[in-house]
C-alpha positions as CSV (number, residue, x, y, z in Angstrom):
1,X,0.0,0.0,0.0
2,X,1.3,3.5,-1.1
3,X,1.5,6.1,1.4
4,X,-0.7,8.3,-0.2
5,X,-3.3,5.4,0.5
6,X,-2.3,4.8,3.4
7,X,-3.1,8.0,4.5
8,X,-6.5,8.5,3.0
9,X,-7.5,5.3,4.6
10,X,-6.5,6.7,7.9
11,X,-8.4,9.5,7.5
12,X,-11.6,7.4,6.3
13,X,-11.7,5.5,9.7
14,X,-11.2,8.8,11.6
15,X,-14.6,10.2,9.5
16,X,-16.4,7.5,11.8
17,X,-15.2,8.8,14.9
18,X,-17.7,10.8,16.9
19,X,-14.8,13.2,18.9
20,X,-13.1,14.3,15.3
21,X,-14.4,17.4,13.7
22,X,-13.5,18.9,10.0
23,X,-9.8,18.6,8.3
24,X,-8.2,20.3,11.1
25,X,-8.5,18.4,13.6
26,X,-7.9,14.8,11.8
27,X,-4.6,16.4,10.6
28,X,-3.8,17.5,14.0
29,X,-5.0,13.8,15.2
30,X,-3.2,12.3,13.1
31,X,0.4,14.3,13.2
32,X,0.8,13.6,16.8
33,X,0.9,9.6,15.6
34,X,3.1,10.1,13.2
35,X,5.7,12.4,15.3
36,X,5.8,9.4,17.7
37,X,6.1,6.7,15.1
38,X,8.7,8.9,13.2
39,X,10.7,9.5,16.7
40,X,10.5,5.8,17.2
41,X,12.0,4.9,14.1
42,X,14.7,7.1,14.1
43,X,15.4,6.3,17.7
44,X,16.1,3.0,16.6
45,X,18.6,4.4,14.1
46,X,20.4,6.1,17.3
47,X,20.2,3.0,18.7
48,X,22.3,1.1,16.6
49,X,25.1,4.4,16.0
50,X,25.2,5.4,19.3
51,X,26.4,2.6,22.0
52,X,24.7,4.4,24.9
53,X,21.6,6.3,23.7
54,X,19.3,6.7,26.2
55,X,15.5,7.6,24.8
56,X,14.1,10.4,26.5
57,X,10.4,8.8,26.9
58,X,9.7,6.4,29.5
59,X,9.7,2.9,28.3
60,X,6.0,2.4,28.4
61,X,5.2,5.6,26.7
62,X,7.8,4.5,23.7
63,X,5.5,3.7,20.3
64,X,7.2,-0.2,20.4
65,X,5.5,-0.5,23.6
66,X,2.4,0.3,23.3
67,X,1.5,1.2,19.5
68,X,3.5,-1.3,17.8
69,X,1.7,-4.8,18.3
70,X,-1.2,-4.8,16.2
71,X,-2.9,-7.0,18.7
72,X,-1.9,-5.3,21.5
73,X,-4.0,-2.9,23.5
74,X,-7.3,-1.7,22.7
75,X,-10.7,-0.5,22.6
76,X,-11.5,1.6,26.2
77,X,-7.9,0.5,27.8
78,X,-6.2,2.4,24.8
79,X,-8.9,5.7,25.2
80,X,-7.8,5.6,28.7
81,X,-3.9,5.1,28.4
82,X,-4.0,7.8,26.0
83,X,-6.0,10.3,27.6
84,X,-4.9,9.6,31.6
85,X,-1.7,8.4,30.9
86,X,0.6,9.2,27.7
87,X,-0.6,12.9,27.2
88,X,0.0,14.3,31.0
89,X,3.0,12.5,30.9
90,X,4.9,13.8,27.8
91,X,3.2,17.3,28.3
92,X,5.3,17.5,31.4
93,X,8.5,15.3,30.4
94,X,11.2,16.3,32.3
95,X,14.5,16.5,30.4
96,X,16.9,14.3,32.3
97,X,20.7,15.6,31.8
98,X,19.1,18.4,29.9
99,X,18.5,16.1,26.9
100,X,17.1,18.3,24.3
101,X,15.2,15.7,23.0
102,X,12.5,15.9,25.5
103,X,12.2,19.7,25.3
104,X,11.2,19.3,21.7
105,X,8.7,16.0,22.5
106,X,7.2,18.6,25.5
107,X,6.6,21.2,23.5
108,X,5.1,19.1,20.9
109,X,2.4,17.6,23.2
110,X,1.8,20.9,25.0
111,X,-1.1,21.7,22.6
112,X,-1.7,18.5,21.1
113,X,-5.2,17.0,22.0
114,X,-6.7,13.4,21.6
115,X,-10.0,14.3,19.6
116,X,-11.1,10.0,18.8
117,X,-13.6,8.8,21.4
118,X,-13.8,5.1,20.1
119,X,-10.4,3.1,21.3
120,X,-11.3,0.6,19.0
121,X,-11.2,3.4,15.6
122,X,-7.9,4.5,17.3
123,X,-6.4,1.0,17.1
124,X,-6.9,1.0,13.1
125,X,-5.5,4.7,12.7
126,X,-2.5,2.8,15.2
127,X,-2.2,-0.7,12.6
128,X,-2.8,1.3,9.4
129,X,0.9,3.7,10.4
130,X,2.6,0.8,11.7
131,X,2.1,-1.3,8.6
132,X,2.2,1.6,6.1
133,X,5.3,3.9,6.9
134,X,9.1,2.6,7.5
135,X,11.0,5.9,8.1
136,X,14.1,4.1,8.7
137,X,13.5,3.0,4.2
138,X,15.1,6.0,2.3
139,X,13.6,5.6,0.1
140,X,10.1,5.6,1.9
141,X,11.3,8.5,3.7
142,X,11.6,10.4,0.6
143,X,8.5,9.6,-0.3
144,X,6.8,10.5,3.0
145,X,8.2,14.3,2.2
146,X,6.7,14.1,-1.0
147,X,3.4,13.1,1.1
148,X,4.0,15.1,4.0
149,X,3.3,17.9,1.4
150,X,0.4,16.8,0.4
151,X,-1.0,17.2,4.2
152,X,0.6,20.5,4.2
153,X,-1.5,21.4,1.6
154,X,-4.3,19.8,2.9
155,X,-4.3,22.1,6.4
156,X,-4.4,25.0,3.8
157,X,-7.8,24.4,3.6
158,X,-8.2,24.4,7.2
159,X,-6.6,27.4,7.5
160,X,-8.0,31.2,7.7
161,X,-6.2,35.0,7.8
162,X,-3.2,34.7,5.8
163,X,-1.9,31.1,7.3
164,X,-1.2,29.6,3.9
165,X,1.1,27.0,2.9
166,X,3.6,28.6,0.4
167,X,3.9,27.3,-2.7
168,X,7.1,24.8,-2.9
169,X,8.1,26.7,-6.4
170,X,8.1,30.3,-4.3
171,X,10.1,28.8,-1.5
172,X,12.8,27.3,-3.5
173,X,13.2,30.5,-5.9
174,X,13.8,32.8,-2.6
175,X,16.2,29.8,-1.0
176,X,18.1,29.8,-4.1
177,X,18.3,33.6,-5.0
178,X,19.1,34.5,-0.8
179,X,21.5,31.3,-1.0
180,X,22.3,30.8,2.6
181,X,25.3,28.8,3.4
182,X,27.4,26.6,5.7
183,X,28.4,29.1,9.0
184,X,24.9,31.0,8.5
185,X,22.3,31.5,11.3
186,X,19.1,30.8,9.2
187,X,15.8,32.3,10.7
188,X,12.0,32.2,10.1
189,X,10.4,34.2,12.1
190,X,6.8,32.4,11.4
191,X,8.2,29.2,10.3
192,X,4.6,28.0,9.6
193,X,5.3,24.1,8.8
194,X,8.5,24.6,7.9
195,X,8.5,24.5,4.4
196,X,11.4,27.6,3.9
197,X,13.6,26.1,6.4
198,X,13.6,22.8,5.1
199,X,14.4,24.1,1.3
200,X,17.2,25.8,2.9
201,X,18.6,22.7,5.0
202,X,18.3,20.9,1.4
203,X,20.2,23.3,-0.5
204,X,22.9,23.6,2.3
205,X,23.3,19.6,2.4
206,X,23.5,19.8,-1.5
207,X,26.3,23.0,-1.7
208,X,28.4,22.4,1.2
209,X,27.9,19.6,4.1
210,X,30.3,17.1,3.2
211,X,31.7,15.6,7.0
212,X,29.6,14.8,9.7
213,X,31.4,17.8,11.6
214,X,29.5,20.1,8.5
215,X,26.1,18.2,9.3
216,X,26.3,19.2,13.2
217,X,27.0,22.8,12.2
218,X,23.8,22.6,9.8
219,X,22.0,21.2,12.6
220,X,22.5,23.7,14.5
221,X,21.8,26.6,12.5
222,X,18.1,26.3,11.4
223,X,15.9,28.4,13.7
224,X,11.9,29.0,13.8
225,X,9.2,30.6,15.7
226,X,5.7,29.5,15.4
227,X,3.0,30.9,17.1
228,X,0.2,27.9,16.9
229,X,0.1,24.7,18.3
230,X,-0.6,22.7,15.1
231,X,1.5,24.3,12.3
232,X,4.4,23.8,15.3
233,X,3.7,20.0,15.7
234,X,3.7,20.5,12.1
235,X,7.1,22.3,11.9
236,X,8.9,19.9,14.2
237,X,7.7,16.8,12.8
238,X,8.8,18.2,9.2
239,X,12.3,18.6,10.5
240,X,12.8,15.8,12.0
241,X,12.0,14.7,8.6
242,X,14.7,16.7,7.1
243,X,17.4,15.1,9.1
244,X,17.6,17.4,12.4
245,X,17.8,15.1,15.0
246,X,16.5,17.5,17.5
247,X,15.0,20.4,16.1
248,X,14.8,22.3,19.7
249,X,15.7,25.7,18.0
250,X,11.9,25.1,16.7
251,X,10.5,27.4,19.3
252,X,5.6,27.4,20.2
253,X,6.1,31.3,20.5
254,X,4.9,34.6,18.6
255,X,7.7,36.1,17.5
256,X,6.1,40.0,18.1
257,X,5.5,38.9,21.5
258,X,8.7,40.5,22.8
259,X,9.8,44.5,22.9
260,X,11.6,45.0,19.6
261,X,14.9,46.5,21.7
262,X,15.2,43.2,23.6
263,X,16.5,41.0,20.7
264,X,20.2,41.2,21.6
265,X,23.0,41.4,19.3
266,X,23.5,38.0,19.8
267,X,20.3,36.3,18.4
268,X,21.1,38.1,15.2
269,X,21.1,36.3,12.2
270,X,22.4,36.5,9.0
271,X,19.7,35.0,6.8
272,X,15.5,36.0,7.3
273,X,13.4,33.7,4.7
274,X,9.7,34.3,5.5
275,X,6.0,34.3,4.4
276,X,4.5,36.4,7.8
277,X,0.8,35.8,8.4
278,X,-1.1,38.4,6.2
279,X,-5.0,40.0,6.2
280,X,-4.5,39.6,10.0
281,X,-4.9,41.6,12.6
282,X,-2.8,40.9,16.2
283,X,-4.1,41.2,19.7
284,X,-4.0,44.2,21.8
285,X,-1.2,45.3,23.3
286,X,1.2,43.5,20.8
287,X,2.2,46.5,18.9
288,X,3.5,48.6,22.1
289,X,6.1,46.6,21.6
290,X,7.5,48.3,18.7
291,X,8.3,52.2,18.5
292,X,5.4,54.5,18.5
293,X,6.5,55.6,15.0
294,X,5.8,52.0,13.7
295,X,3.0,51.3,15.7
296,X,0.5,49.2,14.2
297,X,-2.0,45.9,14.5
298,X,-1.1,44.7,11.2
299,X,0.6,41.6,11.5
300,X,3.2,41.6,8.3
301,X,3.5,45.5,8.9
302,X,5.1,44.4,12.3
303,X,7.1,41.3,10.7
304,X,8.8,43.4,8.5
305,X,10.0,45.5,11.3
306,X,11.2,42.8,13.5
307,X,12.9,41.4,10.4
308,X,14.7,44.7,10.8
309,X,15.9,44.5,13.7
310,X,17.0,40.6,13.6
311,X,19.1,40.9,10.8
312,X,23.0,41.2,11.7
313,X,24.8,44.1,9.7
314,X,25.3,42.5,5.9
315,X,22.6,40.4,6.7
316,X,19.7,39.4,3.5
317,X,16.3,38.7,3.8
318,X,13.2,37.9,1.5
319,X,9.7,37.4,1.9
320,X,5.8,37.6,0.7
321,X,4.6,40.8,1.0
322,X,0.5,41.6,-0.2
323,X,0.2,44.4,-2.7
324,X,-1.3,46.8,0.0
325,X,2.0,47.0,1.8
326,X,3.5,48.6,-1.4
327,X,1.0,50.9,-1.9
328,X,-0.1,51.4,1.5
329,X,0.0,55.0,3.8
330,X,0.4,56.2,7.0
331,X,2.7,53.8,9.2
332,X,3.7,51.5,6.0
333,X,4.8,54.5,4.8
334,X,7.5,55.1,7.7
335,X,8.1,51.3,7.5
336,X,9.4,51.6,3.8
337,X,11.0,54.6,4.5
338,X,13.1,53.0,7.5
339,X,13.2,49.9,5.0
340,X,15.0,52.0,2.2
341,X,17.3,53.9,4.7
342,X,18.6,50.6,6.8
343,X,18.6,48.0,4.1
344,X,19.5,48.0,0.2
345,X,15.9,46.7,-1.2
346,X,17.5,45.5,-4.7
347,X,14.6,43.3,-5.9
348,X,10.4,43.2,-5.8
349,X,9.5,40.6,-7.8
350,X,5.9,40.5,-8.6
351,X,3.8,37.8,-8.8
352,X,0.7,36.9,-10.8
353,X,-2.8,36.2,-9.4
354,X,-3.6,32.9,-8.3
355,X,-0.1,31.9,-6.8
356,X,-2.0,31.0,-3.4
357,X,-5.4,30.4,-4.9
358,X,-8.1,28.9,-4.1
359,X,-7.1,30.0,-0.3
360,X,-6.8,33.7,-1.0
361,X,-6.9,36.1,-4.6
362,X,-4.5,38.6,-2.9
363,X,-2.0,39.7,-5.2
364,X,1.2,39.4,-3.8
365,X,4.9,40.0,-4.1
366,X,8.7,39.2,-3.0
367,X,10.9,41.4,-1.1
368,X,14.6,40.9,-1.3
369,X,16.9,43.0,0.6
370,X,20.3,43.0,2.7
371,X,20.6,45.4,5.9
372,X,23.8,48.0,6.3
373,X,23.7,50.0,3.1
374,X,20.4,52.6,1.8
375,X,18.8,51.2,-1.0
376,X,19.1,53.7,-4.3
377,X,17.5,52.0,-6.9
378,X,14.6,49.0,-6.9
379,X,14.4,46.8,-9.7
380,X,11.1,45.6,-9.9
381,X,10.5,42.0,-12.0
382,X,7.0,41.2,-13.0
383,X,6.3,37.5,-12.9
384,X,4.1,36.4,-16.3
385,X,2.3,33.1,-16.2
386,X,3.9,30.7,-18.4
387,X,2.3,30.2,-22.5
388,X,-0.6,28.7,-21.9
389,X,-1.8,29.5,-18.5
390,X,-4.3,31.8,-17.4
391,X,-4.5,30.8,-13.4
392,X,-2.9,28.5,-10.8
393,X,-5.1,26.2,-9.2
394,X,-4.9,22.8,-6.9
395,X,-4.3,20.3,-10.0
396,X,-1.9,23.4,-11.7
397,X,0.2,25.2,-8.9
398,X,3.0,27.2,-10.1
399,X,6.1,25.0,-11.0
400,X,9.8,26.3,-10.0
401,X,11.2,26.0,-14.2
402,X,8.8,28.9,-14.4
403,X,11.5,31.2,-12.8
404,X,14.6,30.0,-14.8
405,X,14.2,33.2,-16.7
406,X,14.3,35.4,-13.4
407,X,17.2,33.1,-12.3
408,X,19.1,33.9,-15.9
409,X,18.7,37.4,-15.1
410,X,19.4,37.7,-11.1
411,X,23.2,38.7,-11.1
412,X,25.1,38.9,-8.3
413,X,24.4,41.5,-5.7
414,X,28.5,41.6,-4.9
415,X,28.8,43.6,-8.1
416,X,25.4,45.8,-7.7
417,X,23.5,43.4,-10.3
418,X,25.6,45.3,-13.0
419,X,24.3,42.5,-15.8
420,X,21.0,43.3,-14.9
421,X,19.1,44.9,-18.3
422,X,15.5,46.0,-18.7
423,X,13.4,44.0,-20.4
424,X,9.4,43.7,-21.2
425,X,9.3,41.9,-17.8
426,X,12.3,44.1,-15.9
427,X,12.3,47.8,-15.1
428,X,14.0,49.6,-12.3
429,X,13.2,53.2,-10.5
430,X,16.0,55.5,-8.4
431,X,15.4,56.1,-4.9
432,X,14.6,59.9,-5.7
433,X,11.3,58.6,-7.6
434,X,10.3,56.4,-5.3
435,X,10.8,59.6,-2.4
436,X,9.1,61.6,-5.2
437,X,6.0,59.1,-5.4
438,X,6.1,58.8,-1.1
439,X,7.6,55.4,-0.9
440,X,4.4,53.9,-3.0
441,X,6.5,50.9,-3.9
442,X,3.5,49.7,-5.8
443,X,5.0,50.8,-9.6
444,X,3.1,49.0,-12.9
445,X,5.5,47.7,-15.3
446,X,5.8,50.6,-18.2
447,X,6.7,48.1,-20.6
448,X,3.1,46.3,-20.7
449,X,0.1,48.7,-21.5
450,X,-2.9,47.9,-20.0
451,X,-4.0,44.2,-20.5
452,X,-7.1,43.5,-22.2
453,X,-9.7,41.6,-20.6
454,X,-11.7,38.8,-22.2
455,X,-13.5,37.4,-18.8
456,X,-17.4,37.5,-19.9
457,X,-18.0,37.8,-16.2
458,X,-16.0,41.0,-15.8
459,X,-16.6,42.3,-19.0
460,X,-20.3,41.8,-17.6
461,X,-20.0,43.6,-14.2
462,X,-18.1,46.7,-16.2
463,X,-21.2,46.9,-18.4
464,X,-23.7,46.7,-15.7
465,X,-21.2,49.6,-13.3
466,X,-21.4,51.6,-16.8
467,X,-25.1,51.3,-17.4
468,X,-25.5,52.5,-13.6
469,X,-23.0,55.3,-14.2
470,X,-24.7,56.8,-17.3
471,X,-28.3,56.5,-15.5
472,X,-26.8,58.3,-12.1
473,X,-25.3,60.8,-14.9
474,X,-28.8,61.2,-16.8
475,X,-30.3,61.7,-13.4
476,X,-27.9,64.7,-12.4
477,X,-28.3,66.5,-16.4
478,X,-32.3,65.9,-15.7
479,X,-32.1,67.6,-12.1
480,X,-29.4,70.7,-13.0
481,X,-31.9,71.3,-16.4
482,X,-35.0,70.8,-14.3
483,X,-33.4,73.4,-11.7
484,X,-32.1,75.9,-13.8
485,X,-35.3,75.9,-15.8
486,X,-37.4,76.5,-13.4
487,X,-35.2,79.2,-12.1
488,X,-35.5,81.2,-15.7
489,X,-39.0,80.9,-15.4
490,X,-39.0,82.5,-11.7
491,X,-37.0,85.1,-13.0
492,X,-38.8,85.8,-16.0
493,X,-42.0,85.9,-13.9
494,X,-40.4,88.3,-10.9
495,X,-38.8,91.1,-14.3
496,X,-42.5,91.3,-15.7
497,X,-44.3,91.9,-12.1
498,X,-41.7,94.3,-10.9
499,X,-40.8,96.6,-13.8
500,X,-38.0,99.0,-13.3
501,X,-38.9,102.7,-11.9
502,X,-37.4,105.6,-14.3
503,X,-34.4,107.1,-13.8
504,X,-34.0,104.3,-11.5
């Protein structure tokens, strides 16, 4: 049985369970098993490299204890081992010798939440992961990340106010344009599920870990902050995925929950790859902890800031930004003004509709920008669909070749992007146009007039909105010649009762 089916089927027998409600929490049901069967495999790979691994979990709270046998416990005893037992025991694990490990298991439970009622509905979910996934198989491991994916995707339509999974295609392009590397501190601020940070541990393996020494120093380089429970259980599970043992730099935490000032030279990093939450708005109280100048509920508005501040001197960052940030007033506007006076913003690159449809139609775009010099010119690259395609959807999301042409054209910001040339897709503006225009960063591409629309339905709504414009024009020319008629005739009436006196 594939994984793929595997997984389906597991989610078919949790349909029948009474305590499981909607997408969310069946993904959130069924992550917790898999972090514990995907711990328990890999344990037994420390197992056999380390002579004296010790497991953080108590023995009977170990998946080969108690999940393994497929005839093994059951029905109301399994309900209650669960609910009494295993999940008030690994929320409060206690770290023996400060083992990291159970830090990372701890936090993982801290949120995480039996939802099935029926013991005997939990045994199948139980047999159908023991029997269909073998993390300790490469090439079933591979596999599961293809599939592991897939459930990513899947939350998205769980999700609401700009928690979206990003597309794989946008996170590789900004991993491989920001090209972080061996000896970098790599941060993401609202790691989500961890999709940048593990394209950035796979192009790191792939450009420079070659000893095991290298691998450590990866391993410990990889940081995230995630603010809810289940895209964390998420997050963690993903990494240990991607090879890090003990992904305890994975931090359950909002990342604007602190005062700006109090990240310390010392958590700086050199490398920010991010999609912050968008369309959101945070909780009160959150923004007095950024200066008054920058205060705001807006949650990318306040990511951007903290970005900021997080990056060391030289530092680069990139990340989604919706169009109303460009174009936005008021406080965005002293955000891109700080923005263009701290940090060299070389590159917007603008993306088409549809990138995260069907979750949201917000038009959006990607930042790129390093911290220590002032920005004095933007180049701005629109991104066209490729021949043939009008929209992304679920069956066609937007595929990685498609920016092969932006890649061609990047440069190398070492030598100021000097082989950088305008192009029908490529334009730039000085900083002294974009001060001109009051940091409206939202500039059309002058190579492409406007684009002709063929959509019957909006060709349709711009009839009907003319239709209603014309009568709400014939209305006002009816009223002004109904007025000013009826004041002639007044007048014409007072002249001809009042005539004037002589020698008046």
């Amino acid at each position: 049985m594939s994984i793929s089916s595997t997984i389906k089927s597991i989610q078919d027998i949790m349909r029948k369970d009474v305590g499981v409600d909607g997408d969310a929490q069946r993904l959130s049901q069924l992550v917790w098993m898999l972090f514990l069967k995907i711990f328990d495999d890999r344990e037994n790979e420390w197992e056999l490299l380390q002579d004296d691994y010790q497991s953080p979990l108590p023995e009977k709270f170990r998946w080969r204890n108690w999940a393994a046998d497929a005839e093994g416990m059951t029905g109301d005893a399994l309900k209650q081992f669960l609910d009494n037992d295993l999940f008030p025991a690994l929320q409060q694990l206690e770290a023996k010798g400060g083992d990291q490990r159970a830090y990372v298991i701890r936090s993982v439970f801290e949120d995480a939440y039996n939802y099935m009622k029926s013991g005997q509905l939990i045994r199948q979910v139980i047999n159908k992961i023991q029997e269909g996934v073998d993390f300790n198989k490469a090439q079933e491991r591979h596999l599961f990340g293809d599939m592991y994916e897939q459930l990513l995707r899947d939350l998205q339509a769980a999700g609401n106010a700009g928690e979206f999974y990003t597309p794989r295609a946008v996170t590789e392009f900004i991993v491989r344009r920001v090209n972080p590397r061996l000896g970098e501190k790599i941060m993401d601020p609202a790691c989500g599920t961890g999709g940048f940070l593990s394209c950035a541990i796979e192009h790191m393996r792939k450009q420079d870990v070659k000893t095991v020494e290298n691998e450590a120093q990866l391993q410990a380089s990889i940081f995230g902050i995630e603010k809810k429970p289940l895209p964390h259980l998420l997050c963690t599970t993903n990494m240990i995925l991607h090879g890090i043992e003990v992904p305890s730099n994975i931090r359950h935490d909002n990342s604007l929950a602190r005062p700006l000032i109090s990240w310390s030279p010392k958590e700086r990093v050199d490398v920010v790859i991010t999609n912050p939450p968008f369309g959101g708005m945070e909780e009160d109280g959150i923004e007095t902890n950024f200066p008054t100048a920058f205060r705001t509920r807006e949650t990318a508005d306040l990511f951007l800031v903290l970005i900021m501040q997080l990056l060391k001197p030289g530092g680069r960052a990139a990340l989604v930004l919706p169009d109303g940030f460009l174009f936005g007033e008021g406080i965005k506007t002293r955000i891109k003004e700080k923005l263009l006076q701290e940090c060299n913003l070389h590159t917007i690159v603008r993306l088409p509709n549809g990138v995260f449809s069907p979750y949201t139609g917000i038009k959006t775009n990607l930042l790129f920008f390093s911290k220590g010099t002032p920005t004095e010119q933007i180049w701005f690259y629109q991104h066209p669909y490729p021949p043939g395609v009008k929209s992304y959807n679920k069956t066609k999301p937007m595929k990685i070749e498609e920016f092969d042409v932006e890649a061609a054209w990047w440069g190398r910001e070492e030598d100021g992007f000097k082989q950088r040339v305008e192009n029908e897709y490529a334009w730039r503006i000085d900083l002294a146009d974009i001060q001109a225009r009051n940091y409206n960063l939202d500039c059309k591409n002058p190579h492409i007039g406007e684009l002709e629309i063929h959509d019957p339905d909006v060709l349709l709504a711009q009839y009907h909105a003319m239709q209603n414009d014309i009568a709400t024009l014939r209305s006002q020319l009816k009223n002004t010649l109904g007025t000013a008629l009826t004041s002639s005739i007044d007048q014409g009436t007072a002249q001809k009762s009042s005539p004037l006196k002589k020698g008046g």
